[in-house]
C-alpha positions as CSV (number, residue, x, y, z in Angstrom):
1,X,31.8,136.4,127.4
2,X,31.6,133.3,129.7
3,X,33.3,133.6,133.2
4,X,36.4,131.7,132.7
5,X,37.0,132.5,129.7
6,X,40.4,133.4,128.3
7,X,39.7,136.7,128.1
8,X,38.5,137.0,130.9
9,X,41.3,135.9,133.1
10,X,44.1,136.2,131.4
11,X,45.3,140.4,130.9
12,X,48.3,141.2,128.8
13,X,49.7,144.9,128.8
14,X,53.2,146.1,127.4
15,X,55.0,149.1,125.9
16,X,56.5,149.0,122.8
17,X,59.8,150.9,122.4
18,X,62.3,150.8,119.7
19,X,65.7,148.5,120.3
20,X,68.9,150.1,120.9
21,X,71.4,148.0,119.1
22,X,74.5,150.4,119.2
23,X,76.3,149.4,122.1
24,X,77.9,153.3,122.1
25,X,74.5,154.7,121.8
26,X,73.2,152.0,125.2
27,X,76.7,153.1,127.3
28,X,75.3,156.2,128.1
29,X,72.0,154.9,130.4
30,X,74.0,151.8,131.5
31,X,73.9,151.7,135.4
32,X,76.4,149.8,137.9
33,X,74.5,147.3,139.9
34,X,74.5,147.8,143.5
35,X,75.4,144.5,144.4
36,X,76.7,141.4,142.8
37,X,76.2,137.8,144.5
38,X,77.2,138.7,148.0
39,X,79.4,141.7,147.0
40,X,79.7,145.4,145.6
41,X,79.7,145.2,141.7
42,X,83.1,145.5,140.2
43,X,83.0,147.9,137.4
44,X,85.9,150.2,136.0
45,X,87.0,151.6,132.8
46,X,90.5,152.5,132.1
47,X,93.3,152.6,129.4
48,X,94.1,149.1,128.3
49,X,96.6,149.8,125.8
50,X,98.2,151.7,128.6
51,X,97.6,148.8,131.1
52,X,99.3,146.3,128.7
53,X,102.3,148.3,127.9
54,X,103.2,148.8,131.3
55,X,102.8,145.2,132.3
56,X,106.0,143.5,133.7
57,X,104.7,139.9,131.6
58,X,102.3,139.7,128.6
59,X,100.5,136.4,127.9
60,X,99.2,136.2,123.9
61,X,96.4,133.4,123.7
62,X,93.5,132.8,121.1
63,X,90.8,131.1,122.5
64,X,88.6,129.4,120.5
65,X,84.3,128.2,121.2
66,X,83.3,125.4,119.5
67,X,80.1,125.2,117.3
68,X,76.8,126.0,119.8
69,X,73.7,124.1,118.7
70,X,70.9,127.1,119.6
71,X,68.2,124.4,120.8
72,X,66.0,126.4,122.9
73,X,65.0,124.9,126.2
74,X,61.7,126.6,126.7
75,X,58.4,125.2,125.6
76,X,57.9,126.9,121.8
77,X,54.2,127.1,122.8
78,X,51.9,127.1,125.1
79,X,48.4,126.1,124.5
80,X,45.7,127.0,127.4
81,X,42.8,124.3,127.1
82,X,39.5,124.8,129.4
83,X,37.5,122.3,131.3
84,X,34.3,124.1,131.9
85,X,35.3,127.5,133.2
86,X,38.8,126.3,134.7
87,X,42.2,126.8,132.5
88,X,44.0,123.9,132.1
89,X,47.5,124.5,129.9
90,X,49.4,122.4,127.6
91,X,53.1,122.8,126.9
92,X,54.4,121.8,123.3
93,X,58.1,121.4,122.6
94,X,60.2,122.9,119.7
């Protein structure tokens, strides 16, 4: 293999591990930041039913988001093209 060559400069590694798509199942290895912006992270669980029916005023809204459009800003690829043995890339759009 050349030097410069993709291969050669470019060194991927990751471990694969299966997706946890039960948000019950995640809860119990969730962890509380220690710090959020400039402060402590605000976290608490408690009884909302309880919360609600003890509250002097109740407000009933529906809120509504309109359609999203999911147009990815990111390049959707990127293409490394080389000049001798120096990488030069190449961003495409979607």
């Amino acid at each position: 293999m050349p030097p410069g060559a993709p291969e050669a400069v470019v060194r991927v590694t990751y471990a694969a591990d299966d997706a946890v798509l039960d948000f019950d199942a995640a809860s119990g290895s969730a962890s509380t930041p220690p710090k959020f912006g400039k402060g402590k992270a605000d976290t608490m669980q408690d009884d909302v039913e309880a919360a609600l029916r003890a509250a002097g005023t109740r407000i009933g809204a529906t809120y509504e988001t309109p359609m999203v459009h999911h147009n990815p800003m990111e390049p959707h690829a990127t293409i490394a093209v080389w000049d001798g043995d120096q990488p030069r890339d190449r961003q495409t759009g979607a």
